[in-house]
C-alpha positions in Angstrom: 51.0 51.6 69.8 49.4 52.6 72.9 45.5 51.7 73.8 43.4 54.0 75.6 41.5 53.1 78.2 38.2 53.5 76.3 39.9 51.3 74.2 40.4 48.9 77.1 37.1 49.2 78.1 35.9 48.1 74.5 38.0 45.3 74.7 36.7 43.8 77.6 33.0 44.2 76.2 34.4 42.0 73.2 36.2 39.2 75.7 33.4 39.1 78.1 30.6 38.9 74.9 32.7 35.9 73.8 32.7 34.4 77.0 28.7 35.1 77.9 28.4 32.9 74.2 30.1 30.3 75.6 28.6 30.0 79.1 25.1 30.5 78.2 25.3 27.6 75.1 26.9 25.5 77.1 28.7 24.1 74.1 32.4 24.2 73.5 33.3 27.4 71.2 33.5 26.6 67.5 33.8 30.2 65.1 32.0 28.5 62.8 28.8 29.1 64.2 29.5 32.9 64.6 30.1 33.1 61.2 27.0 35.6 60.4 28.0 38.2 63.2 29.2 41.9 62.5 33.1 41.0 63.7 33.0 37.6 61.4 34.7 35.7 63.5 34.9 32.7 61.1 37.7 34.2 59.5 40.5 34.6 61.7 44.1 34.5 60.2 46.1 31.4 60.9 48.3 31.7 64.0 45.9 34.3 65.4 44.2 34.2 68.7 40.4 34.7 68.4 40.5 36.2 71.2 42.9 39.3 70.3 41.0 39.3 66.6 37.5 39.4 68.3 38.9 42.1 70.7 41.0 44.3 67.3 37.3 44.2 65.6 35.3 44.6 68.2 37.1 47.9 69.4 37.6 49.2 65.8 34.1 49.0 65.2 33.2 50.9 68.6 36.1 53.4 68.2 34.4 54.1 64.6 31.6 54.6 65.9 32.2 57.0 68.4 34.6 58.6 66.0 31.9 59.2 63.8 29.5 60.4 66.3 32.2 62.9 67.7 32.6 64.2 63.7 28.9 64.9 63.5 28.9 66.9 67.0 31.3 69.0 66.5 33.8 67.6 64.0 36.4 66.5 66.5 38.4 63.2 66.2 39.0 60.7 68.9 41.9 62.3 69.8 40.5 65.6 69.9 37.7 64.3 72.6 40.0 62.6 74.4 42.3 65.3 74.9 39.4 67.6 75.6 38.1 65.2 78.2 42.2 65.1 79.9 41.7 69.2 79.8 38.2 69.1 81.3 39.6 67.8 84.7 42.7 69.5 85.4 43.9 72.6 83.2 46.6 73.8 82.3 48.5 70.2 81.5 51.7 69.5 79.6 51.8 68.1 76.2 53.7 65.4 77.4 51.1 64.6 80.0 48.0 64.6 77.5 50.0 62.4 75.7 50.1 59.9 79.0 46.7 60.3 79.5 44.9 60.1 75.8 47.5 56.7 75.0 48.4 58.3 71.2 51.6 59.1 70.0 53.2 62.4 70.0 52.7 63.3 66.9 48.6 62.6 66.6 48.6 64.8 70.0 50.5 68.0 69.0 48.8 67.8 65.6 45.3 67.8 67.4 46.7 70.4 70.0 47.4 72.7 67.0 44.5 72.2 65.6 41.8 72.7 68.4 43.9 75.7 69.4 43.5 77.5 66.1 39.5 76.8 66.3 39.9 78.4 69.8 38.8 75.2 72.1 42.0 75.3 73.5 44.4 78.1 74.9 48.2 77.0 75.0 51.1 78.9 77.7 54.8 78.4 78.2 55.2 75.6 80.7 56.5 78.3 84.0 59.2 75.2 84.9 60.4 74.3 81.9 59.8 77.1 79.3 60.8 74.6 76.4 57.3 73.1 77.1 53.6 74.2 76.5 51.0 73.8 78.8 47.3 73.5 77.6 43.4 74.5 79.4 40.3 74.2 77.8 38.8 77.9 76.5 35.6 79.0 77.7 34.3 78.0 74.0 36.3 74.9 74.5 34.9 74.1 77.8 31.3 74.8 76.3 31.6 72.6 73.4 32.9 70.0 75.8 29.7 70.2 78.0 27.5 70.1 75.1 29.0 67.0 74.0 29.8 64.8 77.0 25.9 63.7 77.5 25.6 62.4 73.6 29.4 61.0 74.3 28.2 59.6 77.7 24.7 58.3 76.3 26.6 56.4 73.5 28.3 54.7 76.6 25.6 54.1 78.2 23.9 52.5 75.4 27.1 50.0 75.9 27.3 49.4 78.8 23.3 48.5 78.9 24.0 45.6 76.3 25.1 43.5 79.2 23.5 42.5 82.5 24.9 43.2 85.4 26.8 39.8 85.7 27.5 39.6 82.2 29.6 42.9 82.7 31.3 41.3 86.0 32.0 38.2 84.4 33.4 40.5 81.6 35.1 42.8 83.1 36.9 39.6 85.0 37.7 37.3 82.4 39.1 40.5 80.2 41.7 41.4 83.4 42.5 37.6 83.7 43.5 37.6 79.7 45.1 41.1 80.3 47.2 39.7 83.6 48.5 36.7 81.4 49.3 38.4 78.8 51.9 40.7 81.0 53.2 39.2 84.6 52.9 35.4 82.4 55.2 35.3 80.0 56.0 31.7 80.8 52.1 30.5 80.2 51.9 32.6 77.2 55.1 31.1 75.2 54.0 27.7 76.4 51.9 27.5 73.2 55.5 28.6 71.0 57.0 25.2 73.4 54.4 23.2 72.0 54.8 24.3 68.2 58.4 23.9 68.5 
């Protein structure tokens, strides 16, 4: 399963929340005394980093969100918007290459392709290089939908974003790249925990 980079982004507002908890208590992290939040982190499954949970409930919640927002504009999905927003910057793109840059599997993206081109938000052509393929643009409804939606979408952000000071977000946006750096060029740090069970 591949994460977007909103997805990313929503993430790193979970690690770096967690992390502005600990520094500004000053006391060692216990999930016990979290236990009344929204993501109730007192109930994390055995084996399971609190970390990764906080992060998995913390971005399901905000991708809901924003889901649901994007269903009352203009009944589009997440996939839908983010494919739009791929469109919106450089037309005419491959299926293949909306598929790179929304992070969903084939399948989610040719369905939504189909879809947003029989509503006529999308025009499709033979790829001119390899005529197996499809290229996409935005239509001119398409593109009109698209700007009436971006300033809710990008208010909604914004909203986000304003949670956090501007070191809270640094100290985020850090601690979530050192978790994400660990977690793929240190393998060995990682499985040292599986050493220590064994």
């Amino acid at each position: 399963m591949s994460i977007s980079r909103q997805e990313v982004k929503i993430i790193c507002l979970v690690i770096y929340f967690l992390c502005t908890v600990l520094v500004l208590s000053g006391e060692k992290f216990n999930t016990c005394g979290v236990n009344d939040g929204v993501l109730d982190l007192d109930v994390v499954p055995a084996g399971a980093s609190s970390v990764a949970i906080a992060a998995q409930r913390l971005s399901r919640l905000l991708t809901g969100q924003l889901g649901a927002l994007l269903a009352q504009q203009r009944n589009l999905s997440l996939v839908d918007w983010r494919i739009c927003v791929g469109l919106a910057d450089q037309p005419w793109i491959s299926q293949t290459a909306l598929v790179g840059f929304t992070k969903m599997q084939q399948a989610q993206v040719s369905r939504s392709l189909s879809m947003l081109e029989q509503r006529g938000m999308i025009k499709a052509s033979r790829n001119k290089t390899d005529r197996r393929g499809w290229q996409f643009a935005l239509s001119d409804q398409g593109r009109a939908y698209f700007e009436e939606i971006l300033p809710v979408v990008a208010a909604y952000c914004r909203g986000l974003d304003q949670v956090l000071t501007d070191r809270e977000l640094i100290l985020f946006l850090m601690l979530s790249e050192k978790i994400a750096n660990a977690s793929v060029n240190d393998q060995a740090y990682l499985n040292r925990g599986l050493e220590e069970a064994v």
